[in-house]
C-alpha positions in Angstrom: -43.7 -14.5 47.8 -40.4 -13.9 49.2 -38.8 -9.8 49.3 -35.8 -11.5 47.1 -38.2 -12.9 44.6 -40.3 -9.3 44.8 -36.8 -7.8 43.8 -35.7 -10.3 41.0 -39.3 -9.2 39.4 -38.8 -6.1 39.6 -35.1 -6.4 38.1 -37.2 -8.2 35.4 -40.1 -5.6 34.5 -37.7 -2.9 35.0 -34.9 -4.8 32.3 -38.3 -6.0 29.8 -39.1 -2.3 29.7 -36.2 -1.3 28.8 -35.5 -3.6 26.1 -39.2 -3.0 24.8 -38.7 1.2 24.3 -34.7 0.4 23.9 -34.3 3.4 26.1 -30.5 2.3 26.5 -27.8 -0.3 24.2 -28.2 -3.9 25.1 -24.7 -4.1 26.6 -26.0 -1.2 28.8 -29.0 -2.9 30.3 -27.1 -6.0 30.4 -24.5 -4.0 32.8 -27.3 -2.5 34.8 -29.0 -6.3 35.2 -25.3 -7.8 36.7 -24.7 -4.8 39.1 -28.6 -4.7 40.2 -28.4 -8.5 40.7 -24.8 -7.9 42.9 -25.7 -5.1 45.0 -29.1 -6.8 45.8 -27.7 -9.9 47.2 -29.4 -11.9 44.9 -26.2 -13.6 43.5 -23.0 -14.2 44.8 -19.9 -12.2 43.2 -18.9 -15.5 40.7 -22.3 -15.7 39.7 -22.7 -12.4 39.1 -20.1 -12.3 36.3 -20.7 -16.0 34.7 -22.3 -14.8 32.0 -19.1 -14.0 30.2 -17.5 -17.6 30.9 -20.8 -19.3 30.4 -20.4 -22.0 27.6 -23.1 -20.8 25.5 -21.8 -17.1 25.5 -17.9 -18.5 24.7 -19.9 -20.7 22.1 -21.6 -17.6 20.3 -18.6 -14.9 20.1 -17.3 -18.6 18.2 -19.3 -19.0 16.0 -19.8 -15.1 15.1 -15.6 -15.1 14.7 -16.2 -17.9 12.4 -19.2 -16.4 10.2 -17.0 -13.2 9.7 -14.1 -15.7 8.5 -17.0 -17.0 5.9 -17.8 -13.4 4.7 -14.3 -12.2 4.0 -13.4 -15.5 2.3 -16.0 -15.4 0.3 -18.0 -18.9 1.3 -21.0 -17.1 1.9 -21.1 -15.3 -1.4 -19.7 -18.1 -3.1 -23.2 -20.1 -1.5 -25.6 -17.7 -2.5 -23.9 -16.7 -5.9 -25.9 -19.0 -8.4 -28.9 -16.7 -6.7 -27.7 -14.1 -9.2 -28.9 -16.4 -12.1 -32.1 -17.8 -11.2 -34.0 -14.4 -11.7 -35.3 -15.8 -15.0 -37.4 -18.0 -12.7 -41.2 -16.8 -12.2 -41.4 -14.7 -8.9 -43.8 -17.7 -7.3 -40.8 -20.0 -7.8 -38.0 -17.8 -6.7 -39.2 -16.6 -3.8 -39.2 -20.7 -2.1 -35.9 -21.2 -3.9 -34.2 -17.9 -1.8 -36.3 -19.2 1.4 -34.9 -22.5 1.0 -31.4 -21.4 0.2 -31.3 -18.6 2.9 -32.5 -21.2 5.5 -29.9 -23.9 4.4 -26.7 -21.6 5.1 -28.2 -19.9 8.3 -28.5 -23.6 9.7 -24.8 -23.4 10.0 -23.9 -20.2 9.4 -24.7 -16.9 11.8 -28.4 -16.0 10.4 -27.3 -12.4 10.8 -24.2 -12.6 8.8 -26.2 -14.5 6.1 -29.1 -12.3 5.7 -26.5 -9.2 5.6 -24.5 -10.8 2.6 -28.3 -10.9 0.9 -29.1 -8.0 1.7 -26.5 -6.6 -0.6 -27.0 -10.0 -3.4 -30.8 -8.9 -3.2 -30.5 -5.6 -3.9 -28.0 -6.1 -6.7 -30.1 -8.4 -8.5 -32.7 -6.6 -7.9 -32.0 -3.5 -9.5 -30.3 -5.0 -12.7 -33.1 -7.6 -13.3 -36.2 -5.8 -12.3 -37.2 -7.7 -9.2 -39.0 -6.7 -6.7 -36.8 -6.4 -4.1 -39.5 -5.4 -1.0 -41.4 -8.9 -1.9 -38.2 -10.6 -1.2 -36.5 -9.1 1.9 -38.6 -9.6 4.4 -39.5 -13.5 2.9 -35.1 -13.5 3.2 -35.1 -13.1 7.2 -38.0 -15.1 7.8 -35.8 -17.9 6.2 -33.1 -16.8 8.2 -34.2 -17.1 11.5 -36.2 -20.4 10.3 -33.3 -22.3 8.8 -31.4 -21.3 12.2 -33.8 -23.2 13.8 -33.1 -26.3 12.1 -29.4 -27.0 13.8 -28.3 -26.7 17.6 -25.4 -24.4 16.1 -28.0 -22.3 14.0 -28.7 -19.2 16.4 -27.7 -18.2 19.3 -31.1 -18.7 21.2 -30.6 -22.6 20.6 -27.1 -22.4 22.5 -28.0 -21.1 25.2 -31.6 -22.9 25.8 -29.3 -25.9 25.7 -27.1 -24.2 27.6 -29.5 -23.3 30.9 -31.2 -26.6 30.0 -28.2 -28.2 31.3 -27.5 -26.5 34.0 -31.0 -27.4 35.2 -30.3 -31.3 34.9 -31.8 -31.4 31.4 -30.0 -34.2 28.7 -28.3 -32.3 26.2 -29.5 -32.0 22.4 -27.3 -33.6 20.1 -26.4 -31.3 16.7 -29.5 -32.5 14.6 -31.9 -33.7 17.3 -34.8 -31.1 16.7 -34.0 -30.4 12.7 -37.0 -32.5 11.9 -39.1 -30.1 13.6 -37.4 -27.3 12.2 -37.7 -28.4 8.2 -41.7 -28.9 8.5 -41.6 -25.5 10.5 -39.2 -24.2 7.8 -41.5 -25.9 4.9 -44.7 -24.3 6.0 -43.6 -21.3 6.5 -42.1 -21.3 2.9 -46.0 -22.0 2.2 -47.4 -19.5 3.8 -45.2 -16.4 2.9 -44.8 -17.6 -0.8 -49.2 -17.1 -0.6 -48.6 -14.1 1.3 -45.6 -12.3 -0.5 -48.5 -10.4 -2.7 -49.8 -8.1 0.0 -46.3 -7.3 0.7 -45.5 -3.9 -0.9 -44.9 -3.6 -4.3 -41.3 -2.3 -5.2 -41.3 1.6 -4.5 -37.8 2.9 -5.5 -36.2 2.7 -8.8 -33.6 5.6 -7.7 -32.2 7.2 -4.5 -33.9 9.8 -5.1 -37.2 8.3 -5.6 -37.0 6.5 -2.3 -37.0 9.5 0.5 -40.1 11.3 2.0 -40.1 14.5 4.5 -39.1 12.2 7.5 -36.4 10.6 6.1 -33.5 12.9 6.7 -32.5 15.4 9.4 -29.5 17.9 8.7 -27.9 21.0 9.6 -27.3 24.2 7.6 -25.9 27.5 7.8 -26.8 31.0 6.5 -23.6 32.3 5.5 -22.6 36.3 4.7 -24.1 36.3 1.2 -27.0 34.5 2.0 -30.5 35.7 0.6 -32.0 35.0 3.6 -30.7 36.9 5.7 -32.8 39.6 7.1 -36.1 37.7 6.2 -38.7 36.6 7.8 -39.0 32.7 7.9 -42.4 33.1 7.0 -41.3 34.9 3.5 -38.8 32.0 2.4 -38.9 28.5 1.5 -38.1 27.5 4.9 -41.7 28.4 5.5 -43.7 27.8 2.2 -42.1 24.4 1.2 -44.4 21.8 2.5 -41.6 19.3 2.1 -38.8 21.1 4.2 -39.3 21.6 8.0 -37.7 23.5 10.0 -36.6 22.2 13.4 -35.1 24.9 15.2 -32.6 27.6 14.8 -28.8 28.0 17.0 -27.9 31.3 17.4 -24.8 32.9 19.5 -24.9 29.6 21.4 -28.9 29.8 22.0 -31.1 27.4 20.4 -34.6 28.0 19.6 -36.3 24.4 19.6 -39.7 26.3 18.1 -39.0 28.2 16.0 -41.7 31.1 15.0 -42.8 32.3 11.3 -41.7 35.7 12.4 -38.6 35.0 13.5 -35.6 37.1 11.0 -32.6 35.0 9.8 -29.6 36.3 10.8 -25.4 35.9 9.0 -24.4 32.3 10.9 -27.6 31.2 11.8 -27.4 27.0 12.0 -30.7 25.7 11.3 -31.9 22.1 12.0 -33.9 20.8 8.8 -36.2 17.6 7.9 -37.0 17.0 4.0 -36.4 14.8 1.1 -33.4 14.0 -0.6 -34.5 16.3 -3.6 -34.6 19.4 -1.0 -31.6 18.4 0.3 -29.8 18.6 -3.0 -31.1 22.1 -3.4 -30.1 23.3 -0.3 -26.3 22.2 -1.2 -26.9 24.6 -4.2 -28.7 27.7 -2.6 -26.4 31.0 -2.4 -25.7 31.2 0.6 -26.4 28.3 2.3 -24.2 24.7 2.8 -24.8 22.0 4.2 -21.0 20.8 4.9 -20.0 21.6 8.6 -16.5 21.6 9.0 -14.8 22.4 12.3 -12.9 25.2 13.5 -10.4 24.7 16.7 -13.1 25.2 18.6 -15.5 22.3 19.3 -18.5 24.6 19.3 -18.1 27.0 16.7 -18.9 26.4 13.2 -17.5 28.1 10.2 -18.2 27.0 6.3 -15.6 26.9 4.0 -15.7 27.6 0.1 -15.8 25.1 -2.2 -12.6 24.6 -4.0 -13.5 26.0 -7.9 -12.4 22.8 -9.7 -15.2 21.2 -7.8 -17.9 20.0 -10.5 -21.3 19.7 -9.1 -21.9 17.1 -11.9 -18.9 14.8 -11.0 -20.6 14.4 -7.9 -23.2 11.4 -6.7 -24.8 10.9 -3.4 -25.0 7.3 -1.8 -27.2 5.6 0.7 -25.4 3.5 3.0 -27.1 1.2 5.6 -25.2 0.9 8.9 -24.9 -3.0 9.7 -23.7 -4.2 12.8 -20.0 -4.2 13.6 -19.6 -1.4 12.0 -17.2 1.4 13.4 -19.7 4.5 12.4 -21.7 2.8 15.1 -22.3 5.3 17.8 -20.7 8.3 16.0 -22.7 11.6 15.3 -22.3 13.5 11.7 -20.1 16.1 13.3 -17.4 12.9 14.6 -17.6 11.5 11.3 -16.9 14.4 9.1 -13.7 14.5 11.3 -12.3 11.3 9.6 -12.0 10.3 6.1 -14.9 7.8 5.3 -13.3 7.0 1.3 -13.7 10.6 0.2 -17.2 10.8 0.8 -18.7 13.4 3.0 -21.8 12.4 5.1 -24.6 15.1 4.7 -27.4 12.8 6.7 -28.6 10.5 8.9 -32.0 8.8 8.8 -32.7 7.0 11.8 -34.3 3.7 12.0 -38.1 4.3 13.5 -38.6 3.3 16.9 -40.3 4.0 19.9 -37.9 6.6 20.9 -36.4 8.2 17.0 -40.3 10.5 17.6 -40.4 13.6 15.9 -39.7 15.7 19.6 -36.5 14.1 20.0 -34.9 14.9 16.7 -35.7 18.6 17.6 -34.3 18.4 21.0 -31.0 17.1 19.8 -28.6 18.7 17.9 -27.4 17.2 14.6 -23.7 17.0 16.0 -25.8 15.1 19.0 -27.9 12.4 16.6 -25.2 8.9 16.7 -25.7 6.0 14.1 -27.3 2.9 15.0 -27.3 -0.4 13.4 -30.0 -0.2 10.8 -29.6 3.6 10.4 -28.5 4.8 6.9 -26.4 7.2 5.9 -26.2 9.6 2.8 -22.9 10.7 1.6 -21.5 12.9 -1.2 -18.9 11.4 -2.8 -17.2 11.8 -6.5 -19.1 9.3 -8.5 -15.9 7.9 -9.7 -15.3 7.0 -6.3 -18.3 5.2 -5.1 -16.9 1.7 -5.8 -14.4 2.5 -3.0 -17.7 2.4 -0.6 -17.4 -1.3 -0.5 -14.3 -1.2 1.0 -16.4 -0.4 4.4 -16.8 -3.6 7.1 -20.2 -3.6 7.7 -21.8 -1.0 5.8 -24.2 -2.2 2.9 -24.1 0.3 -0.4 -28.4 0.5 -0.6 -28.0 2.3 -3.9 -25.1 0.0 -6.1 -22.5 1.0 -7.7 -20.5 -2.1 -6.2 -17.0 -3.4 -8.1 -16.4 -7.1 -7.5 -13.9 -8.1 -5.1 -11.4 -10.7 -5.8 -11.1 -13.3 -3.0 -8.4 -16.0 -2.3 -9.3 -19.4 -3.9 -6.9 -21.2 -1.5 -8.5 -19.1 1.5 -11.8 -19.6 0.5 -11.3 -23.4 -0.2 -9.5 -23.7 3.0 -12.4 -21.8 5.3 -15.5 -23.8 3.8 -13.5 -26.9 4.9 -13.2 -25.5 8.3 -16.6 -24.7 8.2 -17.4 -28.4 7.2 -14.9 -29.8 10.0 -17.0 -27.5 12.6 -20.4 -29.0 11.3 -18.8 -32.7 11.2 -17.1 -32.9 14.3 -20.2 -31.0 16.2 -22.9 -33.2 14.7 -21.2 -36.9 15.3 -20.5 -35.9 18.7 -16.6 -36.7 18.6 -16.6 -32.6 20.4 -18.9 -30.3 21.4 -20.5 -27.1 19.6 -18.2 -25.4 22.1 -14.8 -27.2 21.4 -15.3 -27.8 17.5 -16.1 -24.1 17.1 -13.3 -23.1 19.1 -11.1 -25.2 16.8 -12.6 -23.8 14.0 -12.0 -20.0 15.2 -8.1 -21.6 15.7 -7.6 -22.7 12.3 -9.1 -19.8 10.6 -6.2 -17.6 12.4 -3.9 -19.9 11.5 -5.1 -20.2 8.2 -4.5 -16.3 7.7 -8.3 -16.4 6.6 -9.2 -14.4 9.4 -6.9 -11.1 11.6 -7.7 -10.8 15.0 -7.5 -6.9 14.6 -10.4 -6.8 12.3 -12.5 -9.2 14.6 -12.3 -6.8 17.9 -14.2 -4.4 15.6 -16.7 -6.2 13.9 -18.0 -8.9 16.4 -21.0 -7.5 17.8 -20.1 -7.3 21.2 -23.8 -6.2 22.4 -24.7 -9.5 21.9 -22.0 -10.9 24.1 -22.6 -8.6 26.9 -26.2 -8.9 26.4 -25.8 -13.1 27.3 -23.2 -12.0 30.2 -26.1 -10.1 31.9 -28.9 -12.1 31.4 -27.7 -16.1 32.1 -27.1 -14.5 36.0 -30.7 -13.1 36.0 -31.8 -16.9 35.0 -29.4 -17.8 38.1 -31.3 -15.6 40.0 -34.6 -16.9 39.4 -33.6 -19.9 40.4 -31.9 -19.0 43.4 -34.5 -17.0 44.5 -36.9 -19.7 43.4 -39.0 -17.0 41.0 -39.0 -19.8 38.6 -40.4 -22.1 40.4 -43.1 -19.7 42.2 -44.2 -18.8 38.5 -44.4 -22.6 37.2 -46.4 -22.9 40.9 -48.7 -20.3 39.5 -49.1 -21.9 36.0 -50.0 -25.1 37.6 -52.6 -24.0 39.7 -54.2 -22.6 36.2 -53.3 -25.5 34.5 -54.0 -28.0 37.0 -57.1 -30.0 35.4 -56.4 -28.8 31.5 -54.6 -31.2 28.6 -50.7 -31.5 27.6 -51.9 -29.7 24.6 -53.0 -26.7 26.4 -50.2 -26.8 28.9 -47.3 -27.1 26.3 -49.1 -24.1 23.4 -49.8 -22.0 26.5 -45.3 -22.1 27.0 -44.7 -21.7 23.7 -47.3 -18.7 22.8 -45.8 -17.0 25.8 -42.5 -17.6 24.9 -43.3 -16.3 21.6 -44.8 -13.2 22.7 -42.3 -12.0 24.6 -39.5 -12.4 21.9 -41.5 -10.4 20.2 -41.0 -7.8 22.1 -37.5 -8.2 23.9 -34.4 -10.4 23.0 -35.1 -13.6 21.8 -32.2 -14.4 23.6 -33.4 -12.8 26.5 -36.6 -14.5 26.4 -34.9 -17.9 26.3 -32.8 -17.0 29.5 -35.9 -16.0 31.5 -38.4 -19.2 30.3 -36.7 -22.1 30.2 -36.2 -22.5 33.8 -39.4 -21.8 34.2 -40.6 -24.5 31.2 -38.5 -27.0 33.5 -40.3 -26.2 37.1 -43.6 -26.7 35.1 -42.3 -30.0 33.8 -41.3 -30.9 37.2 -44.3 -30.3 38.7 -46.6 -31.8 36.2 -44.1 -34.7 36.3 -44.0 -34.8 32.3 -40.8 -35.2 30.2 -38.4 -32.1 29.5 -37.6 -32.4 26.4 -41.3 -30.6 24.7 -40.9 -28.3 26.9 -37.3 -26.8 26.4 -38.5 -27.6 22.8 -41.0 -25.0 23.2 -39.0 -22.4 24.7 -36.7 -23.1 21.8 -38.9 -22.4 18.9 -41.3 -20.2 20.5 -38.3 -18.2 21.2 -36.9 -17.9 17.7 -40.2 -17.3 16.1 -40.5 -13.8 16.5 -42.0 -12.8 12.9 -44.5 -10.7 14.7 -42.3 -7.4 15.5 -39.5 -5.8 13.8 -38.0 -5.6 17.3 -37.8 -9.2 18.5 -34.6 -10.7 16.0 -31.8 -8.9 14.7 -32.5 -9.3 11.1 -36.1 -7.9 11.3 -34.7 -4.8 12.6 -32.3 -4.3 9.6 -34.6 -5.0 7.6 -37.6 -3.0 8.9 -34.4 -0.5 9.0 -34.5 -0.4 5.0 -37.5 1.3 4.9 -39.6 -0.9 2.7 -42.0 -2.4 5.0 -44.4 -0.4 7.7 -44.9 -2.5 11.5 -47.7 -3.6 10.1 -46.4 -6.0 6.8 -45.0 -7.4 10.7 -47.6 -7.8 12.6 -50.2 -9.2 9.9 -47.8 -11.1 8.0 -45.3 -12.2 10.6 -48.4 -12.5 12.9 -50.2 -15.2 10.8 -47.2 -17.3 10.5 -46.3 -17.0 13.9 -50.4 -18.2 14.7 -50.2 -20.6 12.5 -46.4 -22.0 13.3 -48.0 -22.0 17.3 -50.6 -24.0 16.2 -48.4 -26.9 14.6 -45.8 -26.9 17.3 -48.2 -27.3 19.7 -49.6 -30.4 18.2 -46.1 -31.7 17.7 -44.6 -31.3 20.7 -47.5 -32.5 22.5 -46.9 -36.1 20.6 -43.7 -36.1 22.5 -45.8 -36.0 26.3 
């Protein structure tokens, strides 16, 4: 082993470990992989920075252009709109008729963008027909990520395994070339989750406020002049007896107090860091002398409350639950930034993060409120004049979890005109007359020129992460190869291989390809395997193709985390399902899905 393939591994552990705790933004890891790979030497300056000209990243930002055309036409609500009128259908029906549905868009549609719009249709229905809307989520992006992995233009991951594939002197896959494998996968799996959709949990809010418990929400408030607290003990108020309020820690005179004792005595302009419920929460916005609205002096650090104006009526008020999507420009703002702008009248009074490795209890109370930014899959409560909460929905990217939507009116003509683009995309890709890459950059054309689509509001709501994120990692796969890492590993895997069936050789690819997506990028994970899926080929002098294939589906099918695909992370961000509904559910299907692909592929050998 070479010192240059010693430091590309390194680069590797160092980048999966930070993708596995998400200690920093994609994009930022992705920026940290291109400079590490250019200071070290291990690719020149051109390769360094060919990510971002690569075909299959060009291809991507494409095809996420044209998914946001879809959305604000109104094809993909159009597509799923009949959904709203099959909940007279027995649950152990519906649930394969949204699988099948969900899958059939997401083969030609962004599977984000798709599962986002049903998100919203979901919950709607949901709440005016009495369906359960936690047996049907999860079931929804499982379809998702399936049905994209019917169609070379279905996800991402399939680009740019094609992508490196041919780079590597692999043929390319035509538009429908693995879809076969991908409706039995899909068909299965419609099987299995429709049998398994009743130890998912059973529908456990019925209101907003029904739906928080003590971890839920983190918030600031202040004890103001006529306070009741003040000159009290904490252990002789609420703050102390109320097992569903916690108290954080307590700023004072530009000190803060991360642990705070019971015999600590409140003081006039105390801010105190809470946890607790919505109901709490409600309270506190009532309790004389406290409030739980920061509003800024001209001074960025010092707080000061102001009254509430006396034609304000408490019961012309209504709090909302919004769930941060991505693309959305609250992304990476803090409470205290966001209170500075208006968000449609409504104040924000909350954030509650989306569990991971790194939202632990410790953190919160090291960081300030003003400090805590929003994430995709984060949610946000807001106060907001009930006659007013229709005007949510005027929010890119922001889902209204509690609905009180108004119906938008879309264009006819635009919408007409963008499913035909859609259909030229699809037609021209899949005969072959242009490639994925030229059709969908044709396709992004039309729809400016169409009007059905402003660049202005596509430089906000493309998820640029995802971008950056392919720009850093295709020149780590250079790398590999350059360095021959690659083909050390597949030397590696031979020597345990040597001796042992195609069956073994091609499930052993595809169950570590599918382990690591579940854990990192799935995108990521394609990048880093496929070369080395080739070498192994080489070596064992065996056919490409069920190899790549491997990497392919092995890749997508990360049902196993809530970390590994985009739409289990919005999902898990909802606050339904617990890691494990994941892991045991997503883990059979993804055992069971291993199993079949394995015997498949290996027909190909």
């Amino acid at each position: 082993m070479t010192i240059e393939i010693i430091l590309v591994f390194s680069i590797l552990l160092i980048t999966i470990l930070l993708f596995a705790f998400e200690v920093f933004p994609v994009d930022k890891i992705a920026l940290f992989i291109i400079v590490s790979l250019a200071i070290c030497g291990l690719v020149n300056p051109e390769e360094a920075i060919s990510g971002f000209s690569n075909t299959a990243t060009i291809t991507v930002l494409a095809l996420m252009i044209v998914a946001i055309g879809m959305e604000d036409t109104g094809v993909i609500s159009t597509l799923a709109r009949f959904l709203k009128s099959l909940h007279i259908l027995p649950f152990i029906i519906l649930l394969p008729v949204f699988m099948f549905i969900t899958a059939g868009i997401s083969a030609f549609i962004s599977t984000t963008a798709v599962v986002i719009v049903f998100i919203k249709i979901i919950s709607e229905i949901a709440k005016r027909f009495n369906l359960p809307e936690s047996k049907l989520l999860l079931p929804i992006s499982f379809a998702g990520i399936l049905g994209g992995s019917c169609t070379l233009m279905g996800t991402s991951t399939n680009l740019i395994v094609n992508s490196v594939a041919l780079n590597l002197g692999a043929e390319r896959f035509s538009f429908f070339e693995f879809s076969y494998y991908g409706i039995i996968f899909l068909v299965v799996s419609i099987v299995i989750i429709t049998i398994a959709s009743r130890w998912l949990p059973g529908e456990r809010k019925e209101t907003i406020e029904d739906e928080y418990k003590i971890e839920n929400y983190v918030t600031s408030v202040f004890v103001t002049e006529n306070s009741s607290l003040i000159g009290k003990k904490i252990e002789d108020t609420f703050l102390f007896n109320n097992e569903d309020i916690s108290l954080l820690k307590i700023s004072r005179n530009s000190q803060t107090n991360n642990a705070p004792g019971r015999y600590i005595t409140l003081k006039k302009g105390d801010k105190l860091l809470l946890l607790c419920n919505l109901d709490n929460l409600m309270r506190l916005n009532e309790f004389e002398g406290l409030d739980i609205h920061e509003r800024l002096s001209v001074s960025e650090t010092v707080y000061k409350l102001e009254d509430v104006e006396e034609d304000d009526n408490p019961e012309n008020l209504g709090f909302a639950e919004l769930l941060i999507l991505p693309g959305s420009a609250l992304i990476g703002k803090s409470l205290k930034e966001i209170r500075r702008q208006s968000i449609q009248n409504a104040t924000p009074i909350a954030i509650r993060k989306r569990k991971n490795i790194r939202n632990t209890r410790e953190r919160l109370i090291r960081k300030d409120i003003g400090q805590i930014a929003l994430k995709p899959g984060d949610r946000l409560l807001v106060e907001i004049p009930k006659e007013d909460i229709p005007r949510l929905e005027l929010l890119e990217n922001v889902a209204i979890l509690q609905e009180h939507e108004i119906p938008r009116e879309k264009n006819n003509f635009k919408k007409s005109i963008a499913f035909g683009i859609l259909l030229l995309i699809v037609g021209l890709a899949a005969s072959g007359l242009l490639t994925i890459l030229i059709s969908s950059l044709l396709g992004v054309a039309l729809l400016l020129l169409s009007n059905c689509i402003k660049l202005t509001d596509v430089y906000h709501r493309v998820n640029w992460q995802v971008v950056f994120l392919l720009a850093g990692m295709i020149p780590l796969g250079v790398a590999m190869h350059n360095t021959g890492a690659d083909q050390w590993i597949s030397d590696q895997l031979l020597m345990v291989l040597s001796g042992k069936s195609n069956v073994i050789i091609i499930g052993l690819i595809f169950l570590i390809t599918m382990v690591m997506s579940g854990v990192i990028s799935n995108n990521a994970t394609a990048i880093i395997m496929t070369p080395i899926a080739i070498s192994v080929a080489v070596g064992l002098q065996l056919p490409f193709k069920p190899f790549i294939l491997a990497v392919l589906f092995g890749a997508n099918f990360s049902f196993f985390t809530p970390m590994g695909y985009q739409t289990n992370t919005l999902i898990y961000g909802m606050g339904f399902y617990k890691f494990r509904h994941f892991l045991i559910i997503g883990g059979i299907l993804s055992l069971i899905l291993w199993i079949l692909g394995t015997f498949m592929l290996s027909t190909l050998l």
